[in-house]
PDB file as gemmi writes it, atoms N, CA and C in Angstrom:
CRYST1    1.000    1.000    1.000  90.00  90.00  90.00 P 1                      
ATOM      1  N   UNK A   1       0.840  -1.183   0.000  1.00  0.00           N  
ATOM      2  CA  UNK A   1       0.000   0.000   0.000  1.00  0.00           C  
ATOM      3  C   UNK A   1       0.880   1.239   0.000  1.00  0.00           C  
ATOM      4  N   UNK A   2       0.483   2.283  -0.393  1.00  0.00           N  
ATOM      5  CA  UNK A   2       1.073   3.650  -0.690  1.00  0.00           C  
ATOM      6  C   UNK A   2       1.277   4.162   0.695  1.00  0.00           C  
ATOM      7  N   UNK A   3       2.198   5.043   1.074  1.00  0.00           N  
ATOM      8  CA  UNK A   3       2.346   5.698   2.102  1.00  0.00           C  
ATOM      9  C   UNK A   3       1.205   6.525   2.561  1.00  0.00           C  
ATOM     10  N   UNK A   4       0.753   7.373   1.639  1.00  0.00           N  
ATOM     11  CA  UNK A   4      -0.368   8.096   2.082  1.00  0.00           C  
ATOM     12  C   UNK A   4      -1.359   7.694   2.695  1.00  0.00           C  
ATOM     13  N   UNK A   5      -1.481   6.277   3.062  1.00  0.00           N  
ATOM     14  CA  UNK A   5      -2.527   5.382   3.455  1.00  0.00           C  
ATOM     15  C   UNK A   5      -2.856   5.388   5.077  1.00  0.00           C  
ATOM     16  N   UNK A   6      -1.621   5.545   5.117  1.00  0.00           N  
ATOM     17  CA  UNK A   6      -0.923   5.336   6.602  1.00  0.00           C  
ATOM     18  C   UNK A   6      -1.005   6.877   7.024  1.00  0.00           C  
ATOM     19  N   UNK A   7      -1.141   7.524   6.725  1.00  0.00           N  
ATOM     20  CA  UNK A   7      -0.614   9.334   7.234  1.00  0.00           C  
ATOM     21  C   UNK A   7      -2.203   9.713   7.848  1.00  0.00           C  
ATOM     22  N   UNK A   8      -2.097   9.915   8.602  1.00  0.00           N  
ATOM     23  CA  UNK A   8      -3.358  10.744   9.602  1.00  0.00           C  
ATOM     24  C   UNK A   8      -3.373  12.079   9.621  1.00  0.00           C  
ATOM     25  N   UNK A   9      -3.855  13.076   8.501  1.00  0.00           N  
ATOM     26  CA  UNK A   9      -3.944  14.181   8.709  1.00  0.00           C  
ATOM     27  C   UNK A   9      -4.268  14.911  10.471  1.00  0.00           C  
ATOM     28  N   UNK A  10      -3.505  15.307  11.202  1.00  0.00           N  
ATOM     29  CA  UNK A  10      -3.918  15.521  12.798  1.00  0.00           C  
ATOM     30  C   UNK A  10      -4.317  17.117  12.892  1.00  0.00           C  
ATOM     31  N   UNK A  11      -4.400  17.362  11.834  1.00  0.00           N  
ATOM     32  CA  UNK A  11      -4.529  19.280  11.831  1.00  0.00           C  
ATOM     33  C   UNK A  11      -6.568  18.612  11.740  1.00  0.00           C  
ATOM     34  N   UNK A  12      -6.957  17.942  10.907  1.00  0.00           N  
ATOM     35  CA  UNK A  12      -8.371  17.442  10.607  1.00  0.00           C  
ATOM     36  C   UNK A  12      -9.006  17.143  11.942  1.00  0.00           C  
ATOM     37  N   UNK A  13      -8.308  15.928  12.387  1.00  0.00           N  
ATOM     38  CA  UNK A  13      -8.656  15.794  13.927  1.00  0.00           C  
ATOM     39  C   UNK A  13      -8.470  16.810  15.183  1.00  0.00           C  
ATOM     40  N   UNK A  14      -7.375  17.843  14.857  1.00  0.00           N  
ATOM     41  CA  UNK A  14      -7.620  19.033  15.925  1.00  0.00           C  
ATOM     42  C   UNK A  14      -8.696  20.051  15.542  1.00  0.00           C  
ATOM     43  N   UNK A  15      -9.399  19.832  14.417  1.00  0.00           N  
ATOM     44  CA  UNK A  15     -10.361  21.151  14.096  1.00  0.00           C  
ATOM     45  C   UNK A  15     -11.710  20.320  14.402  1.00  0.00           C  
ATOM     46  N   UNK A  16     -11.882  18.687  14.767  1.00  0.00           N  
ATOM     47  CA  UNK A  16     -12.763  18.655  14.853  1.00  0.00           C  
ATOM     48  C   UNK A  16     -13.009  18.435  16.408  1.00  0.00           C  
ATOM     49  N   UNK A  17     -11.642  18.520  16.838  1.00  0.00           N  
ATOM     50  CA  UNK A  17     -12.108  18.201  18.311  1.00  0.00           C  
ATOM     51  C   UNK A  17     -12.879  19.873  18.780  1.00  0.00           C  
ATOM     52  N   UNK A  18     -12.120  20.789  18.152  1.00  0.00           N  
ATOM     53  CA  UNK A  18     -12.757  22.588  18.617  1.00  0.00           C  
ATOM     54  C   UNK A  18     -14.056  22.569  18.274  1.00  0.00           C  
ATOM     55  N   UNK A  19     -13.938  21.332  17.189  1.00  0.00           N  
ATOM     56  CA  UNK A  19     -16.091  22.018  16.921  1.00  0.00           C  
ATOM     57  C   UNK A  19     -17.119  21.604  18.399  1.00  0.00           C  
ATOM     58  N   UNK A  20     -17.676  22.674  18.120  1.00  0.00           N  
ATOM     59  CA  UNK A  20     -18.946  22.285  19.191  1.00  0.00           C  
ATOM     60  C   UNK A  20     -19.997  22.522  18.751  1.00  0.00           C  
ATOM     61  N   UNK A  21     -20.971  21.357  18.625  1.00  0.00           N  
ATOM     62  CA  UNK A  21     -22.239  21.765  18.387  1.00  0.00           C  
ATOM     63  C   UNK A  21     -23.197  22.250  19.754  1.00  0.00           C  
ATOM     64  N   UNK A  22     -22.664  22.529  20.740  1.00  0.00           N  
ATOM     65  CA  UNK A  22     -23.236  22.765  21.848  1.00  0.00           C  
ATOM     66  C   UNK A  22     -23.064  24.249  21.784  1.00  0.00           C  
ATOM     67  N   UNK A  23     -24.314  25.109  22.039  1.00  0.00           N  
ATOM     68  CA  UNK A  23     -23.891  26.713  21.687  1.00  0.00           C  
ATOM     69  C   UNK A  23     -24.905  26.655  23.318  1.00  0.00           C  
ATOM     70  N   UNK A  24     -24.163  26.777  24.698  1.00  0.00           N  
ATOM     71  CA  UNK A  24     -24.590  26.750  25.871  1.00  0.00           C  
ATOM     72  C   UNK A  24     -25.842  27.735  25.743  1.00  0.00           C  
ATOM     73  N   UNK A  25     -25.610  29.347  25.048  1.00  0.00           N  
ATOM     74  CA  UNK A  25     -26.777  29.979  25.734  1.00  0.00           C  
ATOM     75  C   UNK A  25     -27.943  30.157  24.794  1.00  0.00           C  
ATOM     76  N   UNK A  26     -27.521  29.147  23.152  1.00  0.00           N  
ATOM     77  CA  UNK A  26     -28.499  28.303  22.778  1.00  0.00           C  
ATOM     78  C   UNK A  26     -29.360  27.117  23.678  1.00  0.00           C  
ATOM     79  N   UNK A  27     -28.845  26.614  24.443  1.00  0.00           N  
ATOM     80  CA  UNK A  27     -29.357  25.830  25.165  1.00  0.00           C  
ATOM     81  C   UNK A  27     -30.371  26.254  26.598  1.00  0.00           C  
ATOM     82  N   UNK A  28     -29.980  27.143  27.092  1.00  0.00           N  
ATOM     83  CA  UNK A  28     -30.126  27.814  28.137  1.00  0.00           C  
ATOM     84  C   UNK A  28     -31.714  28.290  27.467  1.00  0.00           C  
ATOM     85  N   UNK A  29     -31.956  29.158  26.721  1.00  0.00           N  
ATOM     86  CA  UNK A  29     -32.803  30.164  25.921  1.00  0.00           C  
ATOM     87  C   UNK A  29     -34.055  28.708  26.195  1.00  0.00           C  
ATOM     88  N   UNK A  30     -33.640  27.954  25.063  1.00  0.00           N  
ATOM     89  CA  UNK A  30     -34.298  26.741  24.710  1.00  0.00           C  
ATOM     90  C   UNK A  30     -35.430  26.024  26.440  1.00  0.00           C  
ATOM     91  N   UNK A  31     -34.536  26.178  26.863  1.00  0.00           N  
ATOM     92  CA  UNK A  31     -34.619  25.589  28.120  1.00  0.00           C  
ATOM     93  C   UNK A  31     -35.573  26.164  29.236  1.00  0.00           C  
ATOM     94  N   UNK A  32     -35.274  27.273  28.883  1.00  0.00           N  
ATOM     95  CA  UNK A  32     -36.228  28.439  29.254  1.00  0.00           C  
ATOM     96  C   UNK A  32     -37.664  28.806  28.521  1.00  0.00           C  
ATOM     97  N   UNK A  33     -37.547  28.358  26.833  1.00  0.00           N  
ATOM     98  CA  UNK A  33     -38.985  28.332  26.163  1.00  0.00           C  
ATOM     99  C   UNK A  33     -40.050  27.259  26.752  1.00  0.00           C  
ATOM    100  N   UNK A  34     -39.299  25.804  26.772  1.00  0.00           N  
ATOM    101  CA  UNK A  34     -39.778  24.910  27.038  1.00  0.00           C  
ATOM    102  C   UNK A  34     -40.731  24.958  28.770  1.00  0.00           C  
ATOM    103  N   UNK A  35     -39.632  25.388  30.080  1.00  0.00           N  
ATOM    104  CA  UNK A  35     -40.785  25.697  30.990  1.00  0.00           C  
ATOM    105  C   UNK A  35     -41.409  26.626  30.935  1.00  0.00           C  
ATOM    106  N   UNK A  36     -41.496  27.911  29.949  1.00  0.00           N  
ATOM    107  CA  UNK A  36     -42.720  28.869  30.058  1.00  0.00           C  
ATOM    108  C   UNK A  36     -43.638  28.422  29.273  1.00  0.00           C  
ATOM    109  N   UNK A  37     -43.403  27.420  28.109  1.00  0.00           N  
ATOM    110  CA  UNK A  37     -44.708  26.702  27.357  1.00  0.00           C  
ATOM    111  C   UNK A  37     -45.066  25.766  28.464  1.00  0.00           C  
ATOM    112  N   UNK A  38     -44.809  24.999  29.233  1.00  0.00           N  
ATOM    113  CA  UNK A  38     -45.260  23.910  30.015  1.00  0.00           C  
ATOM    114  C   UNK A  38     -46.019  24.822  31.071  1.00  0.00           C  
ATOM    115  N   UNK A  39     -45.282  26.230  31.922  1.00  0.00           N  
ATOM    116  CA  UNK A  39     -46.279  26.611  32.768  1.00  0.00           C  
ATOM    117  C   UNK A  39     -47.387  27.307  32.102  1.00  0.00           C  
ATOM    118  N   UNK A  40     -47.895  27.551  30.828  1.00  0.00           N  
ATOM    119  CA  UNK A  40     -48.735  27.981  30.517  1.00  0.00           C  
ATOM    120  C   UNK A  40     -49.593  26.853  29.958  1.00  0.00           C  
ATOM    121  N   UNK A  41     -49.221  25.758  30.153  1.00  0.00           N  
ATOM    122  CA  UNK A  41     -49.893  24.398  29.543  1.00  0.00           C  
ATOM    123  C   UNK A  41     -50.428  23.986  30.968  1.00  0.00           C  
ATOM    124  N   UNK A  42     -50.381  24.672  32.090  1.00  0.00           N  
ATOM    125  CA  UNK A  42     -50.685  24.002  33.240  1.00  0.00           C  
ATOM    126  C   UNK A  42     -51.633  24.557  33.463  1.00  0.00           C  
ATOM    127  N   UNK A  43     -51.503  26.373  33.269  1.00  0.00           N  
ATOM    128  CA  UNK A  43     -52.513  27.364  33.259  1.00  0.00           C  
ATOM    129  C   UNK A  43     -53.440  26.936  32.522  1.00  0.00           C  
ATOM    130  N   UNK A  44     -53.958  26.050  31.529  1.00  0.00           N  
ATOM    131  CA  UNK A  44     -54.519  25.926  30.612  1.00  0.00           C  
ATOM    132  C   UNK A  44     -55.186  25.020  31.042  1.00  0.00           C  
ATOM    133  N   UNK A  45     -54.513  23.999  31.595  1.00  0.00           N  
ATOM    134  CA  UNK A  45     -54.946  22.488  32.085  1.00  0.00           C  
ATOM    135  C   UNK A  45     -55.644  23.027  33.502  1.00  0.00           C  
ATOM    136  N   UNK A  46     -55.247  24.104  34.019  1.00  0.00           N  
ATOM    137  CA  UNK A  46     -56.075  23.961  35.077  1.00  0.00           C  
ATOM    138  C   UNK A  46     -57.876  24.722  34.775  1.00  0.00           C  
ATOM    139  N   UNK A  47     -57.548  25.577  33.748  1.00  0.00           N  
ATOM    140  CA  UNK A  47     -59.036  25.735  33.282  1.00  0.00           C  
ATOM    141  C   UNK A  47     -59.575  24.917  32.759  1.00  0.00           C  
ATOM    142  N   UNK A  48     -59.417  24.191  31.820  1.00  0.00           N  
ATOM    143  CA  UNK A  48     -59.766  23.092  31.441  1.00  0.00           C  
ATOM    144  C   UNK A  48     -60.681  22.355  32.724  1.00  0.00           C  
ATOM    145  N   UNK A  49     -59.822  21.617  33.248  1.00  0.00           N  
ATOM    146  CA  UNK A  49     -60.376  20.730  34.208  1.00  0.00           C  
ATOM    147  C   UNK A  49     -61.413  21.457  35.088  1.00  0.00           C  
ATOM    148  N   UNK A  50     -61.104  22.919  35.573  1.00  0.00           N  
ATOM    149  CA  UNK A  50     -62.577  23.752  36.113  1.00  0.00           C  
ATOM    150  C   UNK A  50     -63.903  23.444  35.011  1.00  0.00           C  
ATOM    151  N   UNK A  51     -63.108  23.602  34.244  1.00  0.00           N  
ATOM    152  CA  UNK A  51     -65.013  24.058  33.335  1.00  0.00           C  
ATOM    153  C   UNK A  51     -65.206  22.430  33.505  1.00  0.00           C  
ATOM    154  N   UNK A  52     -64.410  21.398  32.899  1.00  0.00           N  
ATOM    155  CA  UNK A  52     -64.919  20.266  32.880  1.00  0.00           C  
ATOM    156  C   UNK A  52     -65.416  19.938  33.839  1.00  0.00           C  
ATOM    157  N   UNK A  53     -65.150  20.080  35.046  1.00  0.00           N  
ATOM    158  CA  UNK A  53     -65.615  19.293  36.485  1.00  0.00           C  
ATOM    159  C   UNK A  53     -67.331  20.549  36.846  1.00  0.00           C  
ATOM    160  N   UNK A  54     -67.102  21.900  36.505  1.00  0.00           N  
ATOM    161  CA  UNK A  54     -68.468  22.628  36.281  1.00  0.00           C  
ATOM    162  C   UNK A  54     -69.321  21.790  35.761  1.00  0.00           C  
ATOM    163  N   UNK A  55     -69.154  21.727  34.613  1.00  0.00           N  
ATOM    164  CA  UNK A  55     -69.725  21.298  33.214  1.00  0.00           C  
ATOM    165  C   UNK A  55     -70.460  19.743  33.900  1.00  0.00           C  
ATOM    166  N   UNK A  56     -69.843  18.927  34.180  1.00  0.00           N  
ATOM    167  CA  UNK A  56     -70.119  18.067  34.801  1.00  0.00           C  
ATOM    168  C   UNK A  56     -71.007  18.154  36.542  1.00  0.00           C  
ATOM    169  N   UNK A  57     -70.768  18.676  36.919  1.00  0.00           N  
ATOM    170  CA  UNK A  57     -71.760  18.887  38.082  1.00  0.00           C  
ATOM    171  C   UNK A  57     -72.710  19.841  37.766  1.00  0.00           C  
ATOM    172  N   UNK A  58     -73.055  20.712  36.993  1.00  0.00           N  
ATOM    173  CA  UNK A  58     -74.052  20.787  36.681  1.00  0.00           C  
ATOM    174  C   UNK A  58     -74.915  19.754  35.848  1.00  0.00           C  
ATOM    175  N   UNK A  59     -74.287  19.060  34.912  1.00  0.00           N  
ATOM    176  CA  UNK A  59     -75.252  18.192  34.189  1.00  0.00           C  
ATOM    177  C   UNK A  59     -75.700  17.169  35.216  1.00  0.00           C  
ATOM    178  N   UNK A  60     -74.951  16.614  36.203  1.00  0.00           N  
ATOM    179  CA  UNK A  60     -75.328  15.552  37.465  1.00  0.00           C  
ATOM    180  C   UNK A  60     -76.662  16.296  38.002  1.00  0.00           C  
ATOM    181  N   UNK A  61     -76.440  17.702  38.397  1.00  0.00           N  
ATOM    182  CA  UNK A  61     -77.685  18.332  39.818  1.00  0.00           C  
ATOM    183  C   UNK A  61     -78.635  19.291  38.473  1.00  0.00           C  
ATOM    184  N   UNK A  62     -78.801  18.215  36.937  1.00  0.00           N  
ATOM    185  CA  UNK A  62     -79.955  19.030  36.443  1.00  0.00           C  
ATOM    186  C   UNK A  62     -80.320  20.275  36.350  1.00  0.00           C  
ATOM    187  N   UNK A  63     -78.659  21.211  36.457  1.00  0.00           N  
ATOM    188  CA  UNK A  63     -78.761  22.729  35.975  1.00  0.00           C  
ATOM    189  C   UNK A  63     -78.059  22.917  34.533  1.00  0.00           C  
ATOM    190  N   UNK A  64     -77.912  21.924  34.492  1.00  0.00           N  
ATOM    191  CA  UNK A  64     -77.228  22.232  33.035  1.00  0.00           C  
ATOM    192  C   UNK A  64     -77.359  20.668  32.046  1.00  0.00           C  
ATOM    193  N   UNK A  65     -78.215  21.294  30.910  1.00  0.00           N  
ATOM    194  CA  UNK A  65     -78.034  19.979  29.442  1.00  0.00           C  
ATOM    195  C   UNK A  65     -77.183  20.294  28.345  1.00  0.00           C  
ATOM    196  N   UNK A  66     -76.972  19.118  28.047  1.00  0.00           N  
ATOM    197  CA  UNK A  66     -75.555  18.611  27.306  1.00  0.00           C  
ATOM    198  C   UNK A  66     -76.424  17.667  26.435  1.00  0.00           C  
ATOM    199  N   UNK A  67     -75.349  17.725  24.946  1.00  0.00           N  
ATOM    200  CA  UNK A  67     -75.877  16.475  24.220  1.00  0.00           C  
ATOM    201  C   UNK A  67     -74.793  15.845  24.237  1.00  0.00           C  
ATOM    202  N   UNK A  68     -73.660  16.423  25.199  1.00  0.00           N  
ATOM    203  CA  UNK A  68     -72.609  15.523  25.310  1.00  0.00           C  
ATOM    204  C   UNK A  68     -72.971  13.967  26.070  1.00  0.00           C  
ATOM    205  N   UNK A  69     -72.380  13.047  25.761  1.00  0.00           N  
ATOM    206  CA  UNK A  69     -72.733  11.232  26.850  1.00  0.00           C  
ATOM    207  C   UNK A  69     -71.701  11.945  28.123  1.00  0.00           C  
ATOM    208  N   UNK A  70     -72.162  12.242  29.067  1.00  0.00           N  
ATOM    209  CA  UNK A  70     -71.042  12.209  30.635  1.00  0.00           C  
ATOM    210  C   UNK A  70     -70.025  11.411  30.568  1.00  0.00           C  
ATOM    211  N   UNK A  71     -69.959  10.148  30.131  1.00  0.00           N  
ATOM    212  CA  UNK A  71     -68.642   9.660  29.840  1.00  0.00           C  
ATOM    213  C   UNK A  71     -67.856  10.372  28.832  1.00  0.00           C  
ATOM    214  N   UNK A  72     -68.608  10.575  28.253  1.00  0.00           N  
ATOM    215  CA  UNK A  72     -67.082  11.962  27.315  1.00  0.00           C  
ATOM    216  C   UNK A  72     -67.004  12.793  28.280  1.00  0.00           C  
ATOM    217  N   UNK A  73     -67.491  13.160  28.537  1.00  0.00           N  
ATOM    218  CA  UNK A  73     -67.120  14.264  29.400  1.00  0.00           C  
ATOM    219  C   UNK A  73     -66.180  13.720  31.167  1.00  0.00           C  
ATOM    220  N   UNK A  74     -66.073  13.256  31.378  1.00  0.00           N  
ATOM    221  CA  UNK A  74     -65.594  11.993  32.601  1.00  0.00           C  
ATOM    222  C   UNK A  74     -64.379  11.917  31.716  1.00  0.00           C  
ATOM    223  N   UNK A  75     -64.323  11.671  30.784  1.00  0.00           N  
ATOM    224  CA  UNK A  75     -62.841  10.827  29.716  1.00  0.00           C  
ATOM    225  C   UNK A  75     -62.269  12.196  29.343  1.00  0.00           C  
ATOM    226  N   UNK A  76     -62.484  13.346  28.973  1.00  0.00           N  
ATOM    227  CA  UNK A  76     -61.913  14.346  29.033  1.00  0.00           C  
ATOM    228  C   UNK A  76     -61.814  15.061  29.842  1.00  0.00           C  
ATOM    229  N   UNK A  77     -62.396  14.911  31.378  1.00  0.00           N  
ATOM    230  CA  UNK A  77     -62.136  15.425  32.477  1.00  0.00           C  
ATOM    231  C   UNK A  77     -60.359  14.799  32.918  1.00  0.00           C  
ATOM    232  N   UNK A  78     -60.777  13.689  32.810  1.00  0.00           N  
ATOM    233  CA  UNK A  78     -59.378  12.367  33.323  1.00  0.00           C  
ATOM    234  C   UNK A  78     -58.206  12.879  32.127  1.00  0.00           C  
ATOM    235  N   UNK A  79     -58.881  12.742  31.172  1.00  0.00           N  
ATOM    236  CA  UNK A  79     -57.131  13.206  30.074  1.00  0.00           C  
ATOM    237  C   UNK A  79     -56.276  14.209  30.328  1.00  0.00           C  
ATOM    238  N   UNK A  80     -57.350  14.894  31.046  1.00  0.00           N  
ATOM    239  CA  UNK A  80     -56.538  16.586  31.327  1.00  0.00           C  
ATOM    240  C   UNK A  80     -55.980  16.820  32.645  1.00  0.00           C  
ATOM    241  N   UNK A  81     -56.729  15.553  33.471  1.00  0.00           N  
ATOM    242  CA  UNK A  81     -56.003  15.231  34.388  1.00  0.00           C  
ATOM    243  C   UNK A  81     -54.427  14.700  34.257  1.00  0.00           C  
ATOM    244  N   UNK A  82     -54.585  13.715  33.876  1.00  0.00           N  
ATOM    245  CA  UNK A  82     -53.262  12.839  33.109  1.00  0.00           C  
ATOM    246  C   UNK A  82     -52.365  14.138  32.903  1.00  0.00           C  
ATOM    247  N   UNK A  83     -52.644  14.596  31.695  1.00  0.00           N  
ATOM    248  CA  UNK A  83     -51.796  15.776  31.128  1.00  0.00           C  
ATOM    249  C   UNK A  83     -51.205  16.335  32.165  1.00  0.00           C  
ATOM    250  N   UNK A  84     -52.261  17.200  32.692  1.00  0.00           N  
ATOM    251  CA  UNK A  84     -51.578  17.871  33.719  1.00  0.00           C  
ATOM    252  C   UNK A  84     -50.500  17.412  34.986  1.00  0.00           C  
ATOM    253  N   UNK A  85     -50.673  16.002  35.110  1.00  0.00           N  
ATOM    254  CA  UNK A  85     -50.118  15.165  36.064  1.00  0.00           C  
ATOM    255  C   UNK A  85     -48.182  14.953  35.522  1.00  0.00           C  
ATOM    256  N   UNK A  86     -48.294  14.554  33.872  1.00  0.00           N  
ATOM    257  CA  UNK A  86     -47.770  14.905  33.393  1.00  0.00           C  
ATOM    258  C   UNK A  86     -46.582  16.012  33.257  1.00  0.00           C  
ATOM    259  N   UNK A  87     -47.203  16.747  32.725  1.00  0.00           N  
ATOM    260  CA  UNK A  87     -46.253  17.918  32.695  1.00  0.00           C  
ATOM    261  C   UNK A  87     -45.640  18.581  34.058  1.00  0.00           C  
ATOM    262  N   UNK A  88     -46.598  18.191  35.203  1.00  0.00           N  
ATOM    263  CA  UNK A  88     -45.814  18.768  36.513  1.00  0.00           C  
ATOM    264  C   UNK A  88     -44.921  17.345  36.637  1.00  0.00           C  
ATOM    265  N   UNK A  89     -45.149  16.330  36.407  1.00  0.00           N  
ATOM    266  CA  UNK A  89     -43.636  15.641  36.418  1.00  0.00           C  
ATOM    267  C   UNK A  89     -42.632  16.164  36.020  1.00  0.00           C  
ATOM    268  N   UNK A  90     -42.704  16.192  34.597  1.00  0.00           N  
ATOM    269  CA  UNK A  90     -41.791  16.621  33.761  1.00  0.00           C  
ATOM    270  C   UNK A  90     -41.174  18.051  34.377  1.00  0.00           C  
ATOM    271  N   UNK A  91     -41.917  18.722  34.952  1.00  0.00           N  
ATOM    272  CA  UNK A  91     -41.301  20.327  35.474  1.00  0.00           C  
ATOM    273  C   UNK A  91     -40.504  19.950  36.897  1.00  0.00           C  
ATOM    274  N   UNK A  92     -40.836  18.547  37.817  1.00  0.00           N  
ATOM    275  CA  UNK A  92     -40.648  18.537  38.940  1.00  0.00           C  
ATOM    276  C   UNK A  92     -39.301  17.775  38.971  1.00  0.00           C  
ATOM    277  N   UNK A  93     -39.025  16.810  38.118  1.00  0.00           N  
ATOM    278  CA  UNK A  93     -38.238  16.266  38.034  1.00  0.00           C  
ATOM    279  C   UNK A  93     -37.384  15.698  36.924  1.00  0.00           C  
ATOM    280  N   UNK A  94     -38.443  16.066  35.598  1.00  0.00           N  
ATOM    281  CA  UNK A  94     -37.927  16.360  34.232  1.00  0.00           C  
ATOM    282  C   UNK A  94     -38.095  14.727  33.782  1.00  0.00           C  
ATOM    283  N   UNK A  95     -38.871  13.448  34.407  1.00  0.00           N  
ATOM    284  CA  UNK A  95     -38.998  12.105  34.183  1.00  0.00           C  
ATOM    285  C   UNK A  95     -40.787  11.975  34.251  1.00  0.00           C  
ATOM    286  N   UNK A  96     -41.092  11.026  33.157  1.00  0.00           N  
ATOM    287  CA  UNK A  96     -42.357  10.541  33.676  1.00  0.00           C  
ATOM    288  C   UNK A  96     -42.605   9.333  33.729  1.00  0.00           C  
ATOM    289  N   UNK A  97     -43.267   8.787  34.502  1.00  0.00           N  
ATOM    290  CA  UNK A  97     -43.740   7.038  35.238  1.00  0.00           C  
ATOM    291  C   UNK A  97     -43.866   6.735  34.098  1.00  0.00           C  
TER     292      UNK A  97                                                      
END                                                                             
């Protein structure tokens, strides 16, 4: 085999060890979008679940009709539960079950 075969350009390997794809206060920023979308996803989730659990006790005590089935409404009460259960994991400890 030719010599050149054998030769390790090391100027190649020192320019790639300087690269960084890590731009920290790219990361930081990022990091920071992500919990102000999640606390406003909580804000959200917690209205949600008011009107739903309203919405639902009134249709139970016959102040309020729906052509919704109460089990939809029960199943989207619980999802938004979930969700919300959810995302305060994710904010509390950044893992979910």
């Amino acid at each position: 085999m030719p010599l050149y075969f054998y030769f390790i350009n090391r100027n190649i390997t020192e320019r790639e060890l300087n690269l960084s794809s890590c731009n920290c206060h790219e990361i930081t920023n990022r990091f920071g979008q992500v919990k102000a979308l999640n606390r406003m996803a909580i804000r959200l989730l917690n209205g949600l679940i008011a009107l739903k659990e309203e919405i639902l006790n009134k249709v139970l005590s016959y102040q309020m009709f729906t052509m919704n089935y109460l089990l939809l409404i029960e199943h989207i009460l619980r999802e938004a539960k979930l969700y919300h259960k959810y995302v305060q994991m994710l904010e509390t400890d950044g893992k979910i079950d």
